[in-house]
KEMIRO-691769 format. One line per field, with one value per residue (C-alpha): y, z, x; residue in three letters; residue number from 1. Coordinates in steps of 0.02 Angstrom, whole numbers, plus 50000, padded with zeros to 5 digits. Layout:
REM KEMIRO-691769
c2 <- Y/...
c3 <- Z/...
c1 <- X/...
aa <- ALA/...
i <- NUM/...
This chain:
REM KEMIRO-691769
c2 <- 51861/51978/51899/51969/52102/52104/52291/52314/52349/52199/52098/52103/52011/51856/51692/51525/51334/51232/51026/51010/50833/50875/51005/51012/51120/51189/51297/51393/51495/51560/51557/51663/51787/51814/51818/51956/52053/52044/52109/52264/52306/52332/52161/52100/51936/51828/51654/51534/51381/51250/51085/50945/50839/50662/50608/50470/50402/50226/50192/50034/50011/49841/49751/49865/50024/50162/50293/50324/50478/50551/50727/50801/50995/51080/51281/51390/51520/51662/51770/51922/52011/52185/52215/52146/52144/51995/51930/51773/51749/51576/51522/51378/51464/51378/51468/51591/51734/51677/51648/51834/51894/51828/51913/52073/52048/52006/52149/52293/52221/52291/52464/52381/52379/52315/52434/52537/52574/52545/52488/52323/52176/52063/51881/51785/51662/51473/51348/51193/51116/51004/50866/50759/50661/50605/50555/50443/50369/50452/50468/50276/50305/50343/50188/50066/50099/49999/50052/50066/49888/49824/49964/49882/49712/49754/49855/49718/49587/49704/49703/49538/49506/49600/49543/49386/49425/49546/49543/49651/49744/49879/49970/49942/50048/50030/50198/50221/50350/50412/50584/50598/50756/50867/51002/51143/51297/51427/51599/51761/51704/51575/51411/51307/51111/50993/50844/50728/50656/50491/50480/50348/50315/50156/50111/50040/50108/50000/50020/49891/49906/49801/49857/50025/49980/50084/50054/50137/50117/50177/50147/50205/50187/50306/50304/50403/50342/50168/50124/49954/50018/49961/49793/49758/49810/49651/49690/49526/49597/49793/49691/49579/49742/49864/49704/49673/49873/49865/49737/49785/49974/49902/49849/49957/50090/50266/50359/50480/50671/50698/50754/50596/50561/50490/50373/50393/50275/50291/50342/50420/50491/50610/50709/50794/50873/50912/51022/51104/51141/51100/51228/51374/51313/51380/51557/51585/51602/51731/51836/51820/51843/51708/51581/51600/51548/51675/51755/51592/51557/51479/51462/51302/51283/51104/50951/50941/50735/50811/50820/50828/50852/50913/50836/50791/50639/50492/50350/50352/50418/50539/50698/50676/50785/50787/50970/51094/51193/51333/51220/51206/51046/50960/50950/50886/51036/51024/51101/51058/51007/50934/51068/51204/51292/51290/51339/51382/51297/51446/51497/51596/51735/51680/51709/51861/51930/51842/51831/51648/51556/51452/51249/51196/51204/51297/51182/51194/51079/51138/51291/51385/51422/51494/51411/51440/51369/51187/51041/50887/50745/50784/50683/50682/50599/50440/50428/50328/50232/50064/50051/49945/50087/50227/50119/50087/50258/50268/50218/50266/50350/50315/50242/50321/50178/50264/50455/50516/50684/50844/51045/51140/51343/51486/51494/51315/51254/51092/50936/50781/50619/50454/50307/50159/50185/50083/50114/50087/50023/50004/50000/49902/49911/49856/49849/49968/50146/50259/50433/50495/50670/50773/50928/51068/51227/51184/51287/51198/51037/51031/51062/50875/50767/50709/50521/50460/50271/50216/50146/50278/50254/50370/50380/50451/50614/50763/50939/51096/51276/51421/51354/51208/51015/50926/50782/50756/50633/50619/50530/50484/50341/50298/50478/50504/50648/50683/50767/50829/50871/50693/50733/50612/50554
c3 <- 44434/44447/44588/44765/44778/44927/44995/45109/45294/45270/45300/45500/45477/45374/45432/45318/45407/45280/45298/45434/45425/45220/45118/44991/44887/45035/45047/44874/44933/45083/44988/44839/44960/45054/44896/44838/45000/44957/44800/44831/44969/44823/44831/44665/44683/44848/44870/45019/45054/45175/45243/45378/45424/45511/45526/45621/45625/45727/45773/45831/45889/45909/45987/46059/45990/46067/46019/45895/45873/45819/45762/45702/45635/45541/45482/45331/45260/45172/45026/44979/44819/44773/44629/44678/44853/44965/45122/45220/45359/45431/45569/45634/45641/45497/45533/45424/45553/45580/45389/45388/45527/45433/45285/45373/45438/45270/45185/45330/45320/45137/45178/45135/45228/45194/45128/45233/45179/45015/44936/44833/44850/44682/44725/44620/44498/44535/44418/44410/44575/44519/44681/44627/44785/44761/44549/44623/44757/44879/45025/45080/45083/45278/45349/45231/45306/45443/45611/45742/45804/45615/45601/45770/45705/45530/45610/45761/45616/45500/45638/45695/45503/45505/45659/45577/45455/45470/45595/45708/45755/45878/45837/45732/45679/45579/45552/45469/45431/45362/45308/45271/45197/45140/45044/44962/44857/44823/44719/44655/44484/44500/44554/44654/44699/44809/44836/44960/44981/45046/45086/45172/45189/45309/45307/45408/45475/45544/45645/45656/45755/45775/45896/45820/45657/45630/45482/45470/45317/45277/45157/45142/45011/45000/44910/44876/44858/44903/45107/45069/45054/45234/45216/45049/45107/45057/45223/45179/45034/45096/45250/45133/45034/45207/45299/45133/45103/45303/45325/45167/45247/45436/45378/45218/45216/45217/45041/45016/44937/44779/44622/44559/44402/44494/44446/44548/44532/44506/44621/44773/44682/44598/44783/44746/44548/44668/44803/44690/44530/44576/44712/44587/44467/44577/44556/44743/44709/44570/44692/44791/44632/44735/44585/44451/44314/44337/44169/44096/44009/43835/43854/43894/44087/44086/43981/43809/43865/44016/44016/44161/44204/44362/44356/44459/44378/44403/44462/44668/44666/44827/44735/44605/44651/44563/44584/44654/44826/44726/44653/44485/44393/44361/44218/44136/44154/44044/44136/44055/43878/43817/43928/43863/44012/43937/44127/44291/44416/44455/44587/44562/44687/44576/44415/44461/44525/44373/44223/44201/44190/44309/44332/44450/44561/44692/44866/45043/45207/45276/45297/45408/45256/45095/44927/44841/44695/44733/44654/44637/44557/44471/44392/44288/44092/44036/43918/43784/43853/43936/44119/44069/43952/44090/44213/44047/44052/44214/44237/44412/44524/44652/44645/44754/44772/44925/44955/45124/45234/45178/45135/45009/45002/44937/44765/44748/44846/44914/44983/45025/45114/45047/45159/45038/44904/44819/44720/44524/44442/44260/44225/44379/44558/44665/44847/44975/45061/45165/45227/45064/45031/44888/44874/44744/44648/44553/44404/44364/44429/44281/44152/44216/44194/44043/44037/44088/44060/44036/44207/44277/44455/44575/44773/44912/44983/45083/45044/45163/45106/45109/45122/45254/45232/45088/44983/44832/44728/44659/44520/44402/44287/44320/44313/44272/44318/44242/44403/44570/44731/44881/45060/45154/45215
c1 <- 48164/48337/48449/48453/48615/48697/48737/48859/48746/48681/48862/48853/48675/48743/48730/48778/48791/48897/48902/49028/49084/49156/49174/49043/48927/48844/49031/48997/48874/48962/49116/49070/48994/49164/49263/49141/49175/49346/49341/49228/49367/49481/49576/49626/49627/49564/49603/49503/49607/49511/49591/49554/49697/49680/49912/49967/50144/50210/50391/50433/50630/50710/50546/50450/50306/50397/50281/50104/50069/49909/49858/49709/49693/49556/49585/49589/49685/49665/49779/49724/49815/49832/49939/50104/50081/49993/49970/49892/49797/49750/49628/49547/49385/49285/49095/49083/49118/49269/49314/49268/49379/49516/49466/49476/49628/49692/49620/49674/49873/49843/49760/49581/49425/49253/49125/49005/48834/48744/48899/48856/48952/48964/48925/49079/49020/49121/49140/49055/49114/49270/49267/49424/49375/49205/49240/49403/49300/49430/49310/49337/49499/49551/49429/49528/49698/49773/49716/49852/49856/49888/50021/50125/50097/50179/50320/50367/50357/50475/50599/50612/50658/50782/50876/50882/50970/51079/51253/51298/51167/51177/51000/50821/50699/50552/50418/50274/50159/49995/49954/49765/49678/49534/49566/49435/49515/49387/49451/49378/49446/49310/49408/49293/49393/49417/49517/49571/49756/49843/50020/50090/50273/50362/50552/50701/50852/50996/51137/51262/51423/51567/51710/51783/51684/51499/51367/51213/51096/50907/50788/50595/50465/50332/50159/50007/49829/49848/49749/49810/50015/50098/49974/50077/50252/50361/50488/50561/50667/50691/50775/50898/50951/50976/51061/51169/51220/51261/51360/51459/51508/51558/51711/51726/51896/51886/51905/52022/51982/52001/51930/51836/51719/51563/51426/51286/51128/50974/50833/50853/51027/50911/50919/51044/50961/50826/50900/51047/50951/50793/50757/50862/50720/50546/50505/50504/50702/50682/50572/50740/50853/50953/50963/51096/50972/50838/50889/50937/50789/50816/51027/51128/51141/51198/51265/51188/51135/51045/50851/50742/50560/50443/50280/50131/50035/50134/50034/50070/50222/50255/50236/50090/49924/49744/49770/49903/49833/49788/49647/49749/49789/49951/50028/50204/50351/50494/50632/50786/50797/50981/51042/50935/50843/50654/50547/50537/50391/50261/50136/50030/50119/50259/50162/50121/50277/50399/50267/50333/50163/50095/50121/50015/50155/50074/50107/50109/50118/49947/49822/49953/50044/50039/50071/50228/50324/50383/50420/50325/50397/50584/50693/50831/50753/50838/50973/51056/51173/51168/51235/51378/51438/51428/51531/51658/51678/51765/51940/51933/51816/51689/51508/51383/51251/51153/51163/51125/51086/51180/51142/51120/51151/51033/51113/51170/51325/51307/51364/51308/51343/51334/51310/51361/51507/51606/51753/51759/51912/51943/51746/51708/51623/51797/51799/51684/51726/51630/51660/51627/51567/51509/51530/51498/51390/51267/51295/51463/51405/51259/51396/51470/51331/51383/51300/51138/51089/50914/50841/50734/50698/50605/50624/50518/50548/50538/50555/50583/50551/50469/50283/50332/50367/50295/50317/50395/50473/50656/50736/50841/50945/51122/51217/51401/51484/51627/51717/51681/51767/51737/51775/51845/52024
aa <- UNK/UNK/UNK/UNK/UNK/UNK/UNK/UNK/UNK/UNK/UNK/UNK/UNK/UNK/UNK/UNK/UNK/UNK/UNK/UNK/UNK/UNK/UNK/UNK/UNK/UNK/UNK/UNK/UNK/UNK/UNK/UNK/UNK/UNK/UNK/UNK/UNK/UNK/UNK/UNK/UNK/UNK/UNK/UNK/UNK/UNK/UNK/UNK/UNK/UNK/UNK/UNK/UNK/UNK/UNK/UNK/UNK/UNK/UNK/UNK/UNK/UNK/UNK/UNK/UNK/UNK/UNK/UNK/UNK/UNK/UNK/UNK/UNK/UNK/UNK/UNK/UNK/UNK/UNK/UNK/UNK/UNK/UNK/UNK/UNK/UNK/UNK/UNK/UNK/UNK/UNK/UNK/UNK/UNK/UNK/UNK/UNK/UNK/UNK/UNK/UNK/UNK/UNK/UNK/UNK/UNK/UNK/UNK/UNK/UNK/UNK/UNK/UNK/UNK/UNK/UNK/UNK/UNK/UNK/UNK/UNK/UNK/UNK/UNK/UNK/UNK/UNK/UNK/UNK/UNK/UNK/UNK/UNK/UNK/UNK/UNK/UNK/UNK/UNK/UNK/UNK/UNK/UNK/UNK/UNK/UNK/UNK/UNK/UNK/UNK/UNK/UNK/UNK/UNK/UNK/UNK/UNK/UNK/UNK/UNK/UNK/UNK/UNK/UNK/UNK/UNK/UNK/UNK/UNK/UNK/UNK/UNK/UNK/UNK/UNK/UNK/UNK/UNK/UNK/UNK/UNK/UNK/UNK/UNK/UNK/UNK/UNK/UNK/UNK/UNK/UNK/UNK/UNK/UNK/UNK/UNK/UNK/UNK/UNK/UNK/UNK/UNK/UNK/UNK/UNK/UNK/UNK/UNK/UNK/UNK/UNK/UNK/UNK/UNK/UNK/UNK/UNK/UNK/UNK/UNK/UNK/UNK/UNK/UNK/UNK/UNK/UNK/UNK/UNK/UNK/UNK/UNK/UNK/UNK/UNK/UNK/UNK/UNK/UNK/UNK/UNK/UNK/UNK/UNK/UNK/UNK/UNK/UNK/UNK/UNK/UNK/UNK/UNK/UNK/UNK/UNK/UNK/UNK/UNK/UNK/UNK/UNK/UNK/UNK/UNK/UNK/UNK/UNK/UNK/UNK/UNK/UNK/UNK/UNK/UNK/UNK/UNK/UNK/UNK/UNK/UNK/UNK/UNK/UNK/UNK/UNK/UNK/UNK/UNK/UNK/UNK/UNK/UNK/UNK/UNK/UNK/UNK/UNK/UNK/UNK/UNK/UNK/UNK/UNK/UNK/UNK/UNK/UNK/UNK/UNK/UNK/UNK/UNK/UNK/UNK/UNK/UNK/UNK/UNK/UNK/UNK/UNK/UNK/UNK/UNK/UNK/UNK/UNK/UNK/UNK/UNK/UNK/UNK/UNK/UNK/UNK/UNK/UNK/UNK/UNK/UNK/UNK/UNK/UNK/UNK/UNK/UNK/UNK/UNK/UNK/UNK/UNK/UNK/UNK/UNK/UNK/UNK/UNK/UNK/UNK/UNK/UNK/UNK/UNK/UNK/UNK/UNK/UNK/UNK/UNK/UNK/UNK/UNK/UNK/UNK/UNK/UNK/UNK/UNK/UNK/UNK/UNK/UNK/UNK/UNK/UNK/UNK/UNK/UNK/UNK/UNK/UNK/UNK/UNK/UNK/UNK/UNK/UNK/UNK/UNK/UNK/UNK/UNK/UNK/UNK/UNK/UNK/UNK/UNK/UNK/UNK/UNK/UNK/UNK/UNK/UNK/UNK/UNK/UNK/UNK/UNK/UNK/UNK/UNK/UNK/UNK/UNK/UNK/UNK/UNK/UNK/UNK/UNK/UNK/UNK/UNK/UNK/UNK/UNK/UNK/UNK/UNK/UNK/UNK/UNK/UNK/UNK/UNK/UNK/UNK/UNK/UNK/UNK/UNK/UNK/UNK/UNK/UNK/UNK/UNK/UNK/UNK/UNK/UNK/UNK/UNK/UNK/UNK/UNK/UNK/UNK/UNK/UNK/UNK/UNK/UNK/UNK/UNK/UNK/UNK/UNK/UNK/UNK/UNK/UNK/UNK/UNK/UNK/UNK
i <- 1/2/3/4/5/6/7/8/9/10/11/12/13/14/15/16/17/18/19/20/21/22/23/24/25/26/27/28/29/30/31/32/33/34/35/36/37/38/39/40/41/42/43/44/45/46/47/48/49/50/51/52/53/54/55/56/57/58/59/60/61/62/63/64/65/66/67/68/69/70/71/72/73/74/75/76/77/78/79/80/81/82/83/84/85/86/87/88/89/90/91/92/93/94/95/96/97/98/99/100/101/102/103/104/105/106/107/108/109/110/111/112/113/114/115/116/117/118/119/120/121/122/123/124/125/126/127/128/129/130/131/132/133/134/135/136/137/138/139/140/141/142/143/144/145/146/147/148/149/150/151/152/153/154/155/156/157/158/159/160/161/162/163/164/165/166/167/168/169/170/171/172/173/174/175/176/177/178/179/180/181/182/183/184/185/186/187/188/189/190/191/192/193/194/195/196/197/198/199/200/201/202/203/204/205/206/207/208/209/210/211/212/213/214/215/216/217/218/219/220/221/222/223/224/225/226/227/228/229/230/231/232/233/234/235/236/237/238/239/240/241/242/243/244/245/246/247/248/249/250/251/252/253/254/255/256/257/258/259/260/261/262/263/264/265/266/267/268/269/270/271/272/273/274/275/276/277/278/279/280/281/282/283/284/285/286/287/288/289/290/291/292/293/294/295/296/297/298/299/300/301/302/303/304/305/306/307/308/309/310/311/312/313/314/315/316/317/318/319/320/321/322/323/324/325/326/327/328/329/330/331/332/333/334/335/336/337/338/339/340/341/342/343/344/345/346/347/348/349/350/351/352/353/354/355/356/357/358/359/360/361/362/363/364/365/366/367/368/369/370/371/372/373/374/375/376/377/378/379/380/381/382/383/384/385/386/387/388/389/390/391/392/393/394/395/396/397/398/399/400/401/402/403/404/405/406/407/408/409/410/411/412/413/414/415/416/417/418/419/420/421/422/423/424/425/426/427/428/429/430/431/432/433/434/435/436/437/438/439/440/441/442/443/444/445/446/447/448/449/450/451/452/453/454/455/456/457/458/459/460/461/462/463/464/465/466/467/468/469/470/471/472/473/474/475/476/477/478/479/480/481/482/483/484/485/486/487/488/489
């Protein structure tokens, strides 16, 4: 028997009643109808992002739940492509009328309407339905993590801890949240996936206070895919290290600004690769022409001993993904090779607009947005040298053990607190300081970076841009670099 064509008088008349509790197979047909709309109204390419969200985040200061706060959100968005040119529409209209009226929209902010008439509309052939959820037994996920009462329990507990053992202490704060959701990416190129996400992140922060004297230290830890995460927190120890860093900068002196050779550690000191090379890195900036690389490809943009990757398939770590929010897989990006500038991270808006090919780098914070280029997890590779040799290196400078807030500009200039310092003398960690700054451009910062030992750690983030608040993952060994400007006294 041939297949049924749809013509275009019979669109008003449609009517399709997809399994509303998940998305499932029951969304292709619907789905490949609307994609097929799009494309016989001239669209070049059409892209159907879906997503249910179940969040919940629990603060607890010094002995009391101050808040919990719950949200829920189901809604879909919409790109449309022609050439060049896009735009999105979202909605939280999931029938498929109002999937429709979105398309519309879409299509008419690009000169495009629907066909009248006898017009056929081509029915777009999906893949093979690729549910990352169901083959990862993902769906028990969100009735396996703690409910709210375990969640105040842990936190009250955490607390108590730590105003045992640290001194002076003025404030306490331990948060935690969970980030739960259902994603389905459906495209006229034939995508057809869905997956479903965990993130969970809890930590401290503690102010301590002594006359004239301030301290305040944080520390989170962040995880994907694990329900079981804030039941297997060990707050014992992330209590000993914040009270220990804390009580070390109360009484610590001020540093004074200079030009130093730095050594910062591992970790979360990989923040600072991340928003002043990292960000210059995503084709979103080249759309801009707001990095200074964008024509860098293949030359020397840093150090030859740096190396550093973007990738999205380390085991729970805070960026890694099954698949980008374009529907496409992750995969292992080679950014920097011993200073050699090999690729940028690509959308497919990106793609399109750069030719730089895509990296399944294609993220946003929910259906209200579209995707754009962002990183996942990024880290600066290890090195050859042992961590005794980097600190030999350094006659004297300044350790930055814990980096904290700071800002970064559009084309790289940046600084950034630290909260615990120390200063190194003759190849050793001497006495504290605090106040320290850092401050500098990140294509002559790159060019410093001249060591790199081998311990590899990653931190929990979050990232800010263009396509909302996600999360990602930083990194790196023990860095020295060579010089760079500290604020302080």
């Amino acid at each position: 028997m041939s297949p049924t064509l749809l013509i275009s008088r019979e669109i008003p008349n449609l009517s399709y009643h997809p399994t509303g509790d998940r998305f499932d197979l029951t969304w292709e047909k619907p789905l490949s109808t609307l994609l097929g709309i799009g494309r016989a109204s001239g669209a070049d390419f059409i892209e159907f992002f879906l997503e249910k969200a179940n969040y919940i985040s629990c603060l607890a200061e010094d002995d009391i739940i101050t808040s919990i706060t719950p949200r829920l959100s189901t809604g879909a968005g919409v790109r449309v492509f022609r050439g060049k040119q896009d735009c999105y529409v979202s909605t939280n209209d999931l029938t498929f009328n109002g999937l429709k009226q979105a398309l519309e929209k879409a299509l008419s902010i690009l000169g495009l309407t629907i066909p009248q008439g006898t017009a056929f509309i081509p029915e777009i052939n999906l893949e093979i339905f690729r549910d990352y959820a169901t083959a990862k037994n993902k769906d028990i996920w969100l009735g396996n993590c703690s409910n709210m009462q375990e969640m105040g329990d842990i936190l009250l507990s955490a607390n108590h801890q730590l105003n045992k053992i640290a001194n002076h202490v003025q404030s306490r704060r331990a948060a935690y949240f969970r980030d739960w959701q259902e994603v389905l990416v459906a495209s006229s190129d034939g995508t057809f996936a869905r997956d479903i996400r965990l993130t969970q992140s809890v930590g401290y922060n503690l102010l301590c206070a002594d006359g004239e004297h301030r301290s305040s230290i944080g520390k989170r830890d962040g995880d994907t895919s694990n329900p079981d995460f804030l039941r297997n927190w060990n707050y014992d120890t992330v209590a000993e290290e914040v009270a220990e860093s804390a009580g070390k900068m109360l009484y610590a002196d001020y540093v004074e600004s200079g030009q130093y050779p730095v050594i910062m550690a591992n970790q979360f000191g990989g923040v600072i690769f991340h928003e002043a090379c990292g960000h210059l890195l995503e084709t979103t900036q080249i759309e801009r022409k707001s990095t200074p690389f964008m024509d860098k490809k293949g030359e020397k943009i840093a150090h030859e001993n740096l190396t550093a990757w973007d990738e999205g398939l380390t085991e729970q770590a805070f960026g890694s993904i099954d698949m980008d929010d374009e529907g496409m897989p992750p995969q292992r990006t080679l950014l920097i090779e011993n200073g050699i500038l090999k690729n940028f991270l690509a959308d497919r808006a990106g793609s399109i607009r750069t030719n730089h090919p895509r990296t399944g780098s294609g993220r946003r914070q929910s259906y209200s947005f579209p995707a754009a280029s962002r990183m996942r997890n990024t880290y600066i590779a290890p090195g050859e040298y042992t961590l005794d040799e980097v600190f030999a290196s350094v006659d004297k400078g300044i350790y930055c053990k814990k980096m904290g807030g700071g800002s970064v500009g559009p084309t790289g200039e940046f600084n950034f607190g630290v909260d615990e310092a120390y200063l190194i003398e003759n190849g050793k960690i001497t006495k504290p300081l605090k106040g320290a700054t850092l401050i500098g451009e990140a294509k002559e910062i790159m060019t410093k970076i001249s060591m790199s030992s081998q311990d590899l750690g990653l931190a929990a983030g979050f990232c800010g841009s263009v396509s909302g608040s996600i999360y990602v993952t930083v990194g790196q060994p023990h860095i020295k670099v060579d010089s760079i400007t500290v604020g302080g006294r």
